[in-house]
matplotlib code that plots the C-alpha trace (Angstrom):
import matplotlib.pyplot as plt

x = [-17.0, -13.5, -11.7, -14.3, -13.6, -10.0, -10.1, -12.1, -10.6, -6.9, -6.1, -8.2, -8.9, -12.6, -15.0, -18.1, -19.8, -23.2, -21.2, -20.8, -25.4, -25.0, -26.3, -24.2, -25.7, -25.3, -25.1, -27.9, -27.5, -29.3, -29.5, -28.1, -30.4, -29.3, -30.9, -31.2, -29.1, -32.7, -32.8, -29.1, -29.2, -32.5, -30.4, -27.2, -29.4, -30.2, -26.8, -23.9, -21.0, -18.1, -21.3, -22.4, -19.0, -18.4, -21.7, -20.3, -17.2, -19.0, -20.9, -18.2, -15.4, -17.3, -15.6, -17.1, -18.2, -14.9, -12.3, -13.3, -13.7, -10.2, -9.0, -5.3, -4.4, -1.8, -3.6, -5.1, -3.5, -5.1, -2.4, -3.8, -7.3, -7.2, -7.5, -5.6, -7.4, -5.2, -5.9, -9.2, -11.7, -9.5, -6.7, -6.0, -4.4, -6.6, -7.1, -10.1, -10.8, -11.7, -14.3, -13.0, -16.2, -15.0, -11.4, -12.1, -14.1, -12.1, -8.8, -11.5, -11.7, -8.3, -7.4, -9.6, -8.3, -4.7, -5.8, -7.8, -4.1, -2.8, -4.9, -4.0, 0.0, -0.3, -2.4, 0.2, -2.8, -2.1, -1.7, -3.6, -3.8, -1.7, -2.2, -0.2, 3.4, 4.2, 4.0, 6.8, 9.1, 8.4, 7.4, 7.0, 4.7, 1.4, 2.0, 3.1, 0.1, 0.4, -0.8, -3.9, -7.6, -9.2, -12.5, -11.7, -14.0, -15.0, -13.7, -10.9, -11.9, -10.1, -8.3, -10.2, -6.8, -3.9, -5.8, -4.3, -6.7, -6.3, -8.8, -10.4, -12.0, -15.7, -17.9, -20.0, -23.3, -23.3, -23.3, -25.6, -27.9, -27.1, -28.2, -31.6, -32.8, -31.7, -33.5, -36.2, -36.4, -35.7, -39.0, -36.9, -38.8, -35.9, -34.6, -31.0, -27.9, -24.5, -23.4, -26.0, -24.4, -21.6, -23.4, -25.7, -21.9, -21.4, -24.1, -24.1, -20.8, -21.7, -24.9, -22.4, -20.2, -17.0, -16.0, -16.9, -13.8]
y = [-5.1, -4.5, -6.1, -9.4, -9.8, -9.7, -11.8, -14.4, -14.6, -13.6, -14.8, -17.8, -18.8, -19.0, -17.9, -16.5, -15.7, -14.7, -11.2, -10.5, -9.9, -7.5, -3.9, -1.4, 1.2, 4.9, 7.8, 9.9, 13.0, 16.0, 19.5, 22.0, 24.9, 28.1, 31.5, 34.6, 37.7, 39.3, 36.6, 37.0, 40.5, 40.3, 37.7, 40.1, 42.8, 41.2, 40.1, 42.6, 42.5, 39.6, 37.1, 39.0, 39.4, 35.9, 35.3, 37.5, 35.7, 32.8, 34.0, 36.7, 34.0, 30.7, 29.3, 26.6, 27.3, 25.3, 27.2, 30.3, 29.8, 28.3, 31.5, 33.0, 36.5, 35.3, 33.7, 37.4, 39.1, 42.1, 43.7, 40.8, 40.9, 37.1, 34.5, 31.3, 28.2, 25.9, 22.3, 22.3, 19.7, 17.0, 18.4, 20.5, 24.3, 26.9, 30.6, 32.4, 35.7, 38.7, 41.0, 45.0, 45.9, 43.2, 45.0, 47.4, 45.3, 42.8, 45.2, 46.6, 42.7, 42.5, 45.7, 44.7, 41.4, 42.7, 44.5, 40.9, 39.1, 41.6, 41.0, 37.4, 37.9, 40.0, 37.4, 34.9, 32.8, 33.7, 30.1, 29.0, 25.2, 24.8, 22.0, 18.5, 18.9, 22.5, 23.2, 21.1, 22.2, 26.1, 26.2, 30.2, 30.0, 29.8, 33.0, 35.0, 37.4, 35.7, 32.3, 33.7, 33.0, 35.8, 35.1, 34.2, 33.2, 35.6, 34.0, 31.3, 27.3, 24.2, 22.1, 18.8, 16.7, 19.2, 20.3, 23.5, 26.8, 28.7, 31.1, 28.9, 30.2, 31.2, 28.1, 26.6, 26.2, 30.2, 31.1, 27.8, 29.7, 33.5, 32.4, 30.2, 33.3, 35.9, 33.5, 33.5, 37.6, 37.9, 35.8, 33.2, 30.1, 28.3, 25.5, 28.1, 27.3, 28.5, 26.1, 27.2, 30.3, 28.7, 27.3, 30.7, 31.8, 29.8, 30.4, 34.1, 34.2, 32.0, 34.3, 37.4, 35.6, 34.0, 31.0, 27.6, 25.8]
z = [-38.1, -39.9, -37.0, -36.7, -40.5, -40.1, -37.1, -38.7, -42.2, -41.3, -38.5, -37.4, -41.3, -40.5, -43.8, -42.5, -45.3, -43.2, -42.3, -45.8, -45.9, -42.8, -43.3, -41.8, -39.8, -41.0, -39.1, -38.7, -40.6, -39.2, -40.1, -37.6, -36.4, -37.7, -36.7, -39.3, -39.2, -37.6, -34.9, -33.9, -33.7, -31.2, -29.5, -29.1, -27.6, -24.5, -23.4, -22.0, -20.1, -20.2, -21.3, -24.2, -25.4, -25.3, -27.2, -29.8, -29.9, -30.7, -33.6, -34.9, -35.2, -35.4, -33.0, -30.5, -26.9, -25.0, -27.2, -26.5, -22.7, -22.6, -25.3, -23.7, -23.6, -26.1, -28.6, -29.9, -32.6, -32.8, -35.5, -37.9, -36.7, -36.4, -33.2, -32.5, -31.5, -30.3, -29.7, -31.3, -32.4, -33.3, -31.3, -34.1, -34.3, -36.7, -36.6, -37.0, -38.0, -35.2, -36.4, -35.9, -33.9, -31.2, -31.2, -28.7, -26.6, -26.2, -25.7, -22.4, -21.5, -21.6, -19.9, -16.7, -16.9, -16.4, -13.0, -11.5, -12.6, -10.7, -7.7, -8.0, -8.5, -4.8, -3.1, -4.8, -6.3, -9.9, -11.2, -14.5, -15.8, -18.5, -21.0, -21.3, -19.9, -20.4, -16.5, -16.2, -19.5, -18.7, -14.9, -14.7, -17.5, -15.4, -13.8, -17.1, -18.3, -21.7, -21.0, -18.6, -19.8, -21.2, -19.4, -16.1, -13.2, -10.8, -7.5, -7.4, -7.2, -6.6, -9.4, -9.0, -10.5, -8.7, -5.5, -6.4, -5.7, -9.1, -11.3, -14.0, -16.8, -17.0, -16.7, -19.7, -17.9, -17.0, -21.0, -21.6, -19.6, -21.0, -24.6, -23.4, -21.4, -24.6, -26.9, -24.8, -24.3, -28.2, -28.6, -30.8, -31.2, -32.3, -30.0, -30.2, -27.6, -27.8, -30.3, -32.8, -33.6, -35.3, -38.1, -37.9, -38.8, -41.3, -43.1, -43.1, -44.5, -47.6, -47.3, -47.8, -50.3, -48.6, -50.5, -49.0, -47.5]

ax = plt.figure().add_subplot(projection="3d")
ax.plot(x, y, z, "-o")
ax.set_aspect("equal")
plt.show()
């Protein structure tokens, strides 16, 4: 509508004084589901392994479901118990904080990580997908332990834009479905996806006291 006006009046010298009655359309504002402490712990309880650590990623850190899929082995700082997202919502860097009792799982994750990069670096199939131009400015970088995903897939695939055969990280749908069949065990009658526990986050924090940002 700005650009019509502008158009119109500034450029063409047309008055259209009609535009001035419209009604603009707002955005429908609707309030996120958010589960209680009770309902996340039942939900916790029936996931394990890589997925359930992910699912606690998401609700320990708040982070969304694509950033910590696409989280690097260098992007945990476990001296400063924090997490860097990089390229974000908004293509925006933040950091996160990492709850201690997801310290020592997540140094386990790591540690069995290290042996499948090893697997790949001997069947020379160790590449990862690195974002924007950085292949090209540091070209041993996707081979270097550092820039590996943290949750890698189980089996290697083929990069749709490169045809290259690399490891990805662990696909969406596969933690989509993890959290419907735990909400469904827990007996959570809340319409609850992955994305739900980061306002669950949210609130529990202002629950416990942290200061609104």
């Amino acid at each position: 509508l700005a650009a019509l006006l502008f158009l119109y009046k500034q450029v063409l010298g047309i008055a259209l004084p009609w535009l001035d009655d419209i009604t603009r359309a707002k955005k429908s504002q609707r309030l996120p589901v958010v589960l209680s402490q009770a309902e996340v712990a039942a939900l916790l309880r029936h996931t394990s392994g890589q997925t359930g650590l992910i699912i606690r990623l998401l609700y320990g850190t708040g982070m969304r479901l694509m950033e910590t899929l696409r989280l690097r082995v260098k992007d945990i700082d476990f001296a400063s118990h924090i997490i860097l997202v990089r390229s974000g919502k908004g293509d925006k860097d933040r950091v996160v904080p990492l709850p201690a009792t997801l310290i020592q799982p997540l140094r386990d994750q790591l540690a069995a990580r290290l042996k499948m990069h090893h697997i790949d670096l001997a069947k020379g199939m160790v590449d990862v997908d690195l974002p924007y131009a950085l292949a090209r400015k540091y070209p041993n970088a996707p081979r270097e332990w550092a820039w590996q995903y943290v949750f890698a897939a189980a089996d290697y695939s083929t990069d749709p834009r490169s045809g290259a055969q690399r490891r990805h990280h662990v696909h969406e749908k596969s933690i989509q479905r993890a959290v419907r069949q735990a909400v469904q065990l827990a007996g959570i009658d809340k319409p609850a996806s992955p994305h739900t526990l980061r306002p669950s986050f949210a609130t529990h924090m202002l629950e416990h006291g942290a200061e609104p940002l």
